[in-house]
Structures are given as C-alpha cells and as structure tokens.
C-alpha positions in Angstrom: 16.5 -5.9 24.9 16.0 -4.5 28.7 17.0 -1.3 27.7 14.0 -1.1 24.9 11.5 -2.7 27.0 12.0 0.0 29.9 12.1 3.1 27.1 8.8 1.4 26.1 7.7 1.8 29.7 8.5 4.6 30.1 7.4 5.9 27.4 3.6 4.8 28.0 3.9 6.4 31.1 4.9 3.8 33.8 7.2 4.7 37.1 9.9 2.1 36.3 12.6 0.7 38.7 15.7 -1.2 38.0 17.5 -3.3 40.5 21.2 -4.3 39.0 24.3 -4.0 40.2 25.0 -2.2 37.0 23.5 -0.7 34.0 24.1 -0.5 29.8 24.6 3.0 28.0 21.0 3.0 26.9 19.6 2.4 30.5 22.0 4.8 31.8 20.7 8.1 29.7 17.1 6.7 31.3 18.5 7.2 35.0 19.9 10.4 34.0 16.8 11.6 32.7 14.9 11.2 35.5 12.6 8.9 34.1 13.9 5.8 35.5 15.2 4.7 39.2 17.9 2.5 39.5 18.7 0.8 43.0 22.9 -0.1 42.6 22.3 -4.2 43.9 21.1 -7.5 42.9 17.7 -8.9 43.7 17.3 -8.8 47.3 13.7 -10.7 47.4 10.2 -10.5 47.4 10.2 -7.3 49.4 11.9 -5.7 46.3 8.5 -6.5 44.5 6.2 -4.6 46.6 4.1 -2.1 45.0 4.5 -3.4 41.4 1.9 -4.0 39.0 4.6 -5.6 36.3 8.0 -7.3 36.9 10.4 -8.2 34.1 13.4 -10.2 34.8 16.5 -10.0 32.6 19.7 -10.5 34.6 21.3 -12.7 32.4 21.2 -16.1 35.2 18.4 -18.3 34.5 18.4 -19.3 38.5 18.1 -15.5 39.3 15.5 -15.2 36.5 13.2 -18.2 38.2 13.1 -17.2 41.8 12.2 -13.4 40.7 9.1 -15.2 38.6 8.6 -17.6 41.1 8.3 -14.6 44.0 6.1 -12.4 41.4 3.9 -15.3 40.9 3.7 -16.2 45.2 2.5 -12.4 45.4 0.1 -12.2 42.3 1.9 -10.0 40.2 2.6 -10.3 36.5 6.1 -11.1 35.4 8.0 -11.3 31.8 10.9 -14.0 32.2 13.6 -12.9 29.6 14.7 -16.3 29.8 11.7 -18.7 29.7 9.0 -17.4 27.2 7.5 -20.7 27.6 6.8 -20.2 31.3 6.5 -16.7 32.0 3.0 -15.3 33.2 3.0 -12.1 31.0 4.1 -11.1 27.6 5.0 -7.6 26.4 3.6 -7.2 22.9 5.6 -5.8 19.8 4.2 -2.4 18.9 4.1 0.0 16.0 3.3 3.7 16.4 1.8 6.3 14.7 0.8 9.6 15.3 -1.5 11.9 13.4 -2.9 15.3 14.7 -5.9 13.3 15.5 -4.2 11.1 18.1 -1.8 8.1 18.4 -2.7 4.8 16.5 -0.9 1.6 18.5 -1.0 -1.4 16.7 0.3 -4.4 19.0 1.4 -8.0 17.8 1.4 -11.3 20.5 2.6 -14.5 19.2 2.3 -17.1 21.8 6.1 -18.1 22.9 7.2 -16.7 19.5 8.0 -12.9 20.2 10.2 -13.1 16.7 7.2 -13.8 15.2 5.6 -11.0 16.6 8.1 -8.8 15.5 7.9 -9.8 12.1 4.3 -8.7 12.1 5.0 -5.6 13.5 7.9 -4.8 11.1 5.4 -5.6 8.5 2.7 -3.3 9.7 5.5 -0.2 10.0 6.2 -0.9 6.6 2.9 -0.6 5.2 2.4 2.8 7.6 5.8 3.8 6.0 4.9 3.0 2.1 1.6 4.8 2.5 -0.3 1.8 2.4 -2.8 1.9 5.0 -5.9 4.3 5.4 -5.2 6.7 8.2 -8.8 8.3 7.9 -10.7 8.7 11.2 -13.7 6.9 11.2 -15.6 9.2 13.9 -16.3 13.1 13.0 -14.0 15.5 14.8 -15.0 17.6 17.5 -14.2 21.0 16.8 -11.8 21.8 13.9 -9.8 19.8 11.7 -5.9 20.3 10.9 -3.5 21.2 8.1 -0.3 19.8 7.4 2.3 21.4 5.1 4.1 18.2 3.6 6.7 18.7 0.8 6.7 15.9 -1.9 10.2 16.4 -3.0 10.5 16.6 -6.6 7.6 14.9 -8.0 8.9 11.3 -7.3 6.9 8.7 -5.2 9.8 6.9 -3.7 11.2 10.4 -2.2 7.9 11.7 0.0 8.9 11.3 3.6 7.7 8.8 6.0 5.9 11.1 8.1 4.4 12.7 4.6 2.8 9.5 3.3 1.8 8.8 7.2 -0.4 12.7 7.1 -1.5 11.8 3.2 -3.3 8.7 4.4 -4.8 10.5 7.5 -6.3 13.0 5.2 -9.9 13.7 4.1 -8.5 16.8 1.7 -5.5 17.1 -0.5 -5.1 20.5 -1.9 -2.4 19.4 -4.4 0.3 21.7 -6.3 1.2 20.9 -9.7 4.6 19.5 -9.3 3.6 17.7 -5.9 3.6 13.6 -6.2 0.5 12.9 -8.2 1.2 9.4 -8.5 0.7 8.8 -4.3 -2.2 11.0 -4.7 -3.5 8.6 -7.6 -3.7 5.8 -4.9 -5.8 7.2 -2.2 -8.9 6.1 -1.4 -11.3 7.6 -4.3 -13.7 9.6 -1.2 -10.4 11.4 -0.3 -11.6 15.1 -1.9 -8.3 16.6 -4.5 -8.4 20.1 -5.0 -5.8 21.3 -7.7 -4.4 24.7 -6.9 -1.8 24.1 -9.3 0.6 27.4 -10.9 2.3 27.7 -14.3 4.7 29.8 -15.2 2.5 32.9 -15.8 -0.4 31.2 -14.7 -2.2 31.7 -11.7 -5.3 30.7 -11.4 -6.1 30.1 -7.8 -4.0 33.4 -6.0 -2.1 32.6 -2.8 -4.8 34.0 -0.6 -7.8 32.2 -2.0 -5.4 29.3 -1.3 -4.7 29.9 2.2 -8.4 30.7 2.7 -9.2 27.4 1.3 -7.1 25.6 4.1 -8.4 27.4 6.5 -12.5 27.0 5.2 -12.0 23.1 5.2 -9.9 22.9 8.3 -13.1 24.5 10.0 -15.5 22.0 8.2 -13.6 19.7 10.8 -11.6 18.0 8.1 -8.1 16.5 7.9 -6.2 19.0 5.3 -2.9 18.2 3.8 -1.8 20.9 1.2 0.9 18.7 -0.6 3.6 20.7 -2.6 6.4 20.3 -4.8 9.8 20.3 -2.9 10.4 21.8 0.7 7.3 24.2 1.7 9.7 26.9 3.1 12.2 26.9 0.1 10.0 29.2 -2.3 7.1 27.4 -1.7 5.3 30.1 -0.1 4.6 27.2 3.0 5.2 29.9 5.2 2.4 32.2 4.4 -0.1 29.2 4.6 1.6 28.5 8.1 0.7 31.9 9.2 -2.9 32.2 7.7 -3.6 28.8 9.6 -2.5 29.7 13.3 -3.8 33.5 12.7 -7.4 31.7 12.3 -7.0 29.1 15.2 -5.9 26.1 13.4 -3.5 23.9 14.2 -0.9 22.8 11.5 2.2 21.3 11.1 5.2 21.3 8.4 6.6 18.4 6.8 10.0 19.0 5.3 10.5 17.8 1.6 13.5 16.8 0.0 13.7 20.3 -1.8 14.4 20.6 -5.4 17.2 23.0 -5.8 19.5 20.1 -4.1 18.1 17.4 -5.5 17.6 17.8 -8.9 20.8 18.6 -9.5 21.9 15.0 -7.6 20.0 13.5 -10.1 22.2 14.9 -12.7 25.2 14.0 -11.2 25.6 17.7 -9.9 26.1 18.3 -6.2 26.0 21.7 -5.4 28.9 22.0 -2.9 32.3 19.8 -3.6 35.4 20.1 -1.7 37.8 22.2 -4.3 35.4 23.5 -6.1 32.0 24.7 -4.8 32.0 25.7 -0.5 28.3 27.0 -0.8 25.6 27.6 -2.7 22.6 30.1 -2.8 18.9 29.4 -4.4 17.0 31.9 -6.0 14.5 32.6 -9.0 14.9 34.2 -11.7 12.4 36.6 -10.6 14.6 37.5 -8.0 17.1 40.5 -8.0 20.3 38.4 -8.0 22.7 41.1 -8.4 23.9 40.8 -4.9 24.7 37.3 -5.0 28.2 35.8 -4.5 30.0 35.8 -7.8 32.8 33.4 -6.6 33.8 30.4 -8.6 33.5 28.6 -5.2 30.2 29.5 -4.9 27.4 27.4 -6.8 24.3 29.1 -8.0 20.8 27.7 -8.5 17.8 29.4 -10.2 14.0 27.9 -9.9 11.4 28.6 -11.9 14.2 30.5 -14.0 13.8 29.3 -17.6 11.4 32.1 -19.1 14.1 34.6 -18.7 17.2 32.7 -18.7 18.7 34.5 -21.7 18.3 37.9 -19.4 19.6 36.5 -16.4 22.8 34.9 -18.0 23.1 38.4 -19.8 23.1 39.9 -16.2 25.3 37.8 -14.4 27.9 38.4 -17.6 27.1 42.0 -17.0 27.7 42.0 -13.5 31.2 40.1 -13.5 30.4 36.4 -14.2 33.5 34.8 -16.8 31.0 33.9 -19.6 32.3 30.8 -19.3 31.0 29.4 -16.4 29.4 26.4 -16.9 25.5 25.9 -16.5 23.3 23.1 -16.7 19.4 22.8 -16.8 17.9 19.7 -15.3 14.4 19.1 -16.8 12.1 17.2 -15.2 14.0 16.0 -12.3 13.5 12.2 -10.8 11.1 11.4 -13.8 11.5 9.3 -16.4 11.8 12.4 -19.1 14.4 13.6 -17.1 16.9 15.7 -19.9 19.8 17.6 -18.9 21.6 20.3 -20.8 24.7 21.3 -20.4 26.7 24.5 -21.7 27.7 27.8 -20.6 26.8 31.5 -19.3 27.7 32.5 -23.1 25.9 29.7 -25.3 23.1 28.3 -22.4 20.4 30.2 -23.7 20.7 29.1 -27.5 20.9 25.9 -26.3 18.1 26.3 -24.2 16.4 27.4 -27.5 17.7 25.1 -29.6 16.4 22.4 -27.7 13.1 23.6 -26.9 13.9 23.6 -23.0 10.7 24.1 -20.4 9.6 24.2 -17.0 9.7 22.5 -14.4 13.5 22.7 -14.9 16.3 23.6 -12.3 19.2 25.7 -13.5 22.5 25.4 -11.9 25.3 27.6 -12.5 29.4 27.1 -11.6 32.1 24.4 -11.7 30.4 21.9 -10.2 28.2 21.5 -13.4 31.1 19.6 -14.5 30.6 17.0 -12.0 27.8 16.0 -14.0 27.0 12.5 -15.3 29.1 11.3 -18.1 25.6 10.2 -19.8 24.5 14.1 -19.6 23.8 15.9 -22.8 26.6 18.0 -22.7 27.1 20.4 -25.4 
C-alpha cells in the first residue's frame, strides 16, 4: 500500500521522502527514478519532520506508527496513520483518472474510517469511465481549437472498443462515423452529440477521402471535440494515416486510438488464428485491390484479403496462376463478432462457386492457408 500512495505522490507532483531502513521493489524503481529520496534509517524524531506539509506513517509497528503521528500532530502537520484510520489526522482519498485532450478529470472518494469503502466507489466510477457510461462533454467552450481523435472500433462489436476509445467517444461533441465502426455505442450517446456518416461501400464513395479529412479539420476549428470512429485499426487500411497528416498539417492536435483490427480478429472469431506453431509462422494483410503477386506463397505463411470479395474469383485465379496448390484452403468470415456471423469454408479451386453459391457479401474477411483448418468444428465447411 506505501508503495501506491508515494507513486500517487509523486505523481501529483509532490517532493516525497522516505525514511526506512529498507525498501519494497515498487519503492525501489521510485528512488531510482529520481523521483523519490530515500534516507537508509528508521525514524529518528521530530527533526525528521521538518519542512513537511504531509506525513504518512507505514512501518509496520503500531508504537513506531503513534509517536511519528503523535510528533506530526505536536508540530501542526498533517499525518495518515497506516495503522489507526480511526485516529489519524488526514486521509488520502481513493482516486480515479481520466484524461481527455481537454484536461485530466479526478474524481476522489472519502469514506470516513472506511477507506475499503472508498475504494469500492472508486472502482465503481472507473468502471462506468471504462463501459462508456459517463458524459465526458466539456461543459465550458474551448478556447482556441478543438481536437480529433482517430479511435478504431474493432470489428463492429460493442464489447471490443478500447477503454481509452469509449473514454474519447464520451468526451466528444462530433462523431464522424464509418460504416462498419460500432453503431451500437454511438446509439447511446447523448442525442446533442452531432453523427456525421461518411460511411464507404464497396464501389461507393460518396464522401471522398479529402472532403473527409477537411471535415475533421473544419469542426476541429469550430472548437469542437472530433472523434472520427472507424471500423478496425485506423492504420491497417483504414486510411487513419492520411487524416493524421491533414490534422497536424492544419494545426490541430489529434491522437490515434488503436483498434482491435479486423484481419486478426475476424478470423479468431471463426476459430482461425492466423499464425500456429507447425503450420502458419506469419501472415500478411492485403486487399484485393492490391497487387499481391509479390506476396509470400509459402504454406507457412497465412494470407488475408479485406475488402476482397467482389473479385475473389480473379484473385484465387491469380494466386493458382502464380504458384498457389489450388488446394489451399480458404475461408470467408462474414460479418465478424455479430450475430449473422457465417463462415464458409472451401478451397483456392471451389471458393469462388461457393462464394456464389451462397450468395457471399461484404463486410467479409477472406483468409487463405492451413490454418483455415483450424477453424471451428461448427463452421460451414464445404
């Protein structure tokens, strides 16, 4: 417990000294940071209290613990007794943290003599920052500019946006939403919380990439909170990295949230993991659109395809072309992490007339290699 209470100190930005004869791991790493003096002795008096504003006594002996209150208390100084939360003169709250581009929000909890029950509180607070569940929103206007994040949303599933995502999604007076992004989060927000949909299609465009980045960057400047919330990981062909750069070339800051991306987790939700020890030692992600000719044509090496199932039957003809054993297996994951999810298994040589049998569409992931038959055992396998 000492060792989190002097981080905390620290942390807030408090000169700290520790007087023990010897220290924990934790408390350690603090001295050897710099951030933290340690004098190698036990308590020596009230002259080792001079120039302190807080004392806090943990040494384990209850006597020890009294006459360092006792001499706080002679010299008008506030002291947290470890040992006696019914008699000591201070109490150190539990805390929860959160921090937005805005600022840090502390929330702090004080139960009188009861600091488990303060904790409880706290934990209860974190979770409800963590689920998404309280408005972030600044209730003053912003000086100056607003901010954009970049969060990914995974693969379209509430439960897999990041902490720190639903954390910028409830600090956020815009959400500029992609089609396959978490709708269902975005459903929940307060209803003055403005959604643009920029959503794409296969073949449809109907925002372009620049009007998009422009977009951030016009209500980022209208001193608003911005989070662009996309499908995936915004660097794994999301195109996150052009809106990166169009944000700090006009002056505004913006930060990236990873996302759990889908090319890797898609698949895990079919049972398919894209590397396996004996089978698959690496794995590349591409679309279809892509010129995959160069490409590793291993059967150790697992390849996935986004956004590939318009032309699937001529990029399984290429790969044959180019060396692939048209019997590799392949599977396409539609609708990954939702409750339609369908999976169809088969191989480089019968995929597509499967695909077509079945009436396959996007948003699907297409993985191709041995590792398809890792798959579920409740897969559709053909």
């Amino acid at each position: 417990m000492s060792a989190r209470r002097v981080a905390a100190f620290v942390e807030d930005g408090a000169r700290v000294r520790v007087i023990a004869p010897y220290l924990c791991e934790d408390l350690l790493d603090l001295v050897h940071a710099g951030d933290v003096a340690w004098h190698v002795r036990d308590y020596a008096g009230p002259s080792d209290l001079h120039g302190a504003w807080l004392v806090h006594t943990a040494t384990g002996d209850r006597a020890v613990d009294r006459v360092v209150a006792a001499d706080a208390d002679a010299a008008h100084v506030w002291c947290v007794n470890a040992t006696s939360a019914a008699t000591t003169r201070a109490g150190v709250p539990a805390r929860a943290r959160v921090t937005t581009p805005d600022g840090t929000v502390t929330v702090a909890a004080h139960a009188d003599g009861d600091p488990g029950l303060a904790r409880t509180v706290r934990d209860g607070v974190e979770q409800l920052l963590a689920t998404g569940r309280l408005d972030l929103r600044r209730h003053r206007a912003r000086r100056g500019t607003g901010w954009v994040a970049l969060v990914g949303g995974g693969p379209g599933a509430d439960g897999l946006l990041t902490a720190r995502g639903h954390e910028l999604l409830r600090s956020a007076d815009v959400v500029v939403l992609d089609r396959l992004a978490p709708r269902g989060l975005v459903a929940r927000l307060p209803e003055s919380v403005e959604v643009i949909d920029v959503g794409k299609t296969p073949g449809h465009h109907p925002i372009p990439q620049d009007r998009i980045n422009e977009l951030l960057v016009e209500q980022a400047r209208l001193g608003r909170a911005v989070v662009r919330l996309k499908g995936g990981d915004p660097y794994v062909l999301g195109r996150g990295g052009e809106e990166r750069l169009a944000c700090e070339a006009a002056g505004i800051p913006v930060e990236v949230v990873p996302g759990v991306t889908s090319a890797v987790s898609v698949p895990a939700a079919a049972g398919i993991p894209v590397t396996h020890r004996g089978i698959a030692r690496g794995f590349t992600v591409v679309t279809s659109h892509d010129e995959i000719l160069a490409l590793p044509s291993g059967t150790d090496h697992t390849l996935v395809l986004l956004m590939g199932v318009s032309r699937l039957r001529d990029t399984v003809a290429l790969l044959v072309e180019h060396g692939r054993d048209p019997a590799t297996p392949v599977a396409i994951v539609e609708r990954g992490w939702t409750p339609t999810q369908r999976t169809t298994t088969g191989t480089l040589a019968t995929i597509a007339d499967l695909a077509n049998e079945r009436e396959v569409a996007s948003p699907a992931v297409i993985v191709v290699g041995d590792v398809v038959r890792l798959a579920h055992a409740a897969v559709d396998a053909r």
